[in-house]
N, C-alpha and C positions, 0 to 999 in steps of 0.2 A: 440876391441870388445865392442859394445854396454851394456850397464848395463841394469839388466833385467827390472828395469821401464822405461828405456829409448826405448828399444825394446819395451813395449807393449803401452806403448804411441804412438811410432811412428803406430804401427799395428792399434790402435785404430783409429789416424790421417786417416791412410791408408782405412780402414773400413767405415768411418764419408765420407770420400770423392768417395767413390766407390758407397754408397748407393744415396751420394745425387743425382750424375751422370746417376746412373740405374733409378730412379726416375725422373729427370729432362728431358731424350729421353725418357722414356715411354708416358710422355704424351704428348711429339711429336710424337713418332710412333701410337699413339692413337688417334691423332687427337684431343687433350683435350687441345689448345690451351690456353684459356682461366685461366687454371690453371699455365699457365707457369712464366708468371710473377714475381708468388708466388713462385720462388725458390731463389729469389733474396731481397737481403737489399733492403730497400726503398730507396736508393740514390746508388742503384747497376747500374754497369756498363754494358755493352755487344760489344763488338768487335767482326765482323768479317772480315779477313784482311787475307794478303796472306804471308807464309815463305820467300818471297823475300821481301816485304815492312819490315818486321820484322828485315831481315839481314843489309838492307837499312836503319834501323830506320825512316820509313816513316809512320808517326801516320794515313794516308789514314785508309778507308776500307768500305767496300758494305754494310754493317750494320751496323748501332752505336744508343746506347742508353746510357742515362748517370744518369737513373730512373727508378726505376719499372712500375710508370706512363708515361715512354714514351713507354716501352714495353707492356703495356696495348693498349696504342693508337696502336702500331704495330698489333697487335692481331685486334685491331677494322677493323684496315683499310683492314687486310686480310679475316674478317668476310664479310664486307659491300662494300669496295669501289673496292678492286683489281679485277680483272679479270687477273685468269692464268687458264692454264689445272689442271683440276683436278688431284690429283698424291697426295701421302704419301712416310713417310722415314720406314728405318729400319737400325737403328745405330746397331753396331759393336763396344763396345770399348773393351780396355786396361785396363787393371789392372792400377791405378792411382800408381806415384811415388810421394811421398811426399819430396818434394826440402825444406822444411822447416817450421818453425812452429813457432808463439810467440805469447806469450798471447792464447789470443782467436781467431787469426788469423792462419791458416792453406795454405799454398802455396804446388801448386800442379799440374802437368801433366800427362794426359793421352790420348793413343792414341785413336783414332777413324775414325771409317768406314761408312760411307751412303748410303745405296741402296736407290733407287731413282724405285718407281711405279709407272706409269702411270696408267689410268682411261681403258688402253686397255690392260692393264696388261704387257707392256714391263717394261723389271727392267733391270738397268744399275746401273754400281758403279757412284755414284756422285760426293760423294765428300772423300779424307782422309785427315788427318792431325792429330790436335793435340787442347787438349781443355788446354788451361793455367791458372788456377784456383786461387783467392785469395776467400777462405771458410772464412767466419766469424760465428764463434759459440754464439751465446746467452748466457744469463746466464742461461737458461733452458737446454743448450744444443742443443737448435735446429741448425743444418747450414743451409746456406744459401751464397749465391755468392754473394762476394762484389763486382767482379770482376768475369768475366768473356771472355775471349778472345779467339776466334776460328782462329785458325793459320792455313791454307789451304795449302797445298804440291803445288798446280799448282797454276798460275796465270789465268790462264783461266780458269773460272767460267762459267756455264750454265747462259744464261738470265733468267730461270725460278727457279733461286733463289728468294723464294716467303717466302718457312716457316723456320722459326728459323734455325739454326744447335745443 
């Protein structure tokens, strides 16, 4: 059995990583792209890559950033230069499990769901899987993704993988 600071630490762990998550798809489901960046270290990562590369160890995957400044550029390029149908998400997650914790690092997965809108209002599931999190805390407390990896159940992906997951 857990020791009772040990349990509220982890709960607090658990809470720290739930809210970042509820916060990080809202402003994808909101279309606040622009502030997305900002959930992430300045030399934060982003992966998205599929449960079969994962079992394969195959470091591939359809989105990668290895900056907040490159996810800034992603955001630009989806502002300015792409051309896709217009469409938004609306995440579904999971209650985040925290796998472990040191220091001011926080390791962590939880599940999640994507509905996927179209501009004519068909909605289809998009995407599920799983977000595998490395949280780094501040010394103020704030977290933010050092790491961030979207682990995707299928290997087939939609071509109009356009906005973040």
């Amino acid at each position: 059995m857990l020791a009772e600071s040990s349990l509220s630490r982890s709960l607090e762990h658990q809470i720290t990583v739930q809210d970042l998550n509820a916060r990080y798809v809202e402003a994808i489901d909101d279309d606040k792209l622009e502030a997305w960046p900002d959930f992430f270290t300045d030399d934060g990562g982003y992966l998205i890559t599929t449960a079969e590369n994962v079992a394969q160890n195959l470091p591939l995957g359809m989105m990668y950033a290895t900056s907040r400044k490159m996810l800034r550029d992603r955001v630009r390029a989806l502002r300015e230069a792409n051309v896709y149908e217009t469409q938004r998400y609306r995440h579904i997650l999971g209650a985040p499990r925290v796998i472990g914790a040191d220091g001011g690092v926080i390791r962590a997965r939880s599940s999640f769901i994507v509905a996927r809108i179209m501009h004519t209002g068909e909605m289809t599931i998009f995407a599920t899987g799983s977000y595998e999190d490395r949280v780094l805390l501040d010394a103020g407390g704030t977290a933010r993704f050092a790491d961030k990896t979207v682990v995707l159940d299928s290997r087939s992906v939609d071509t109009l993988l356009a906005i973040p997951l």
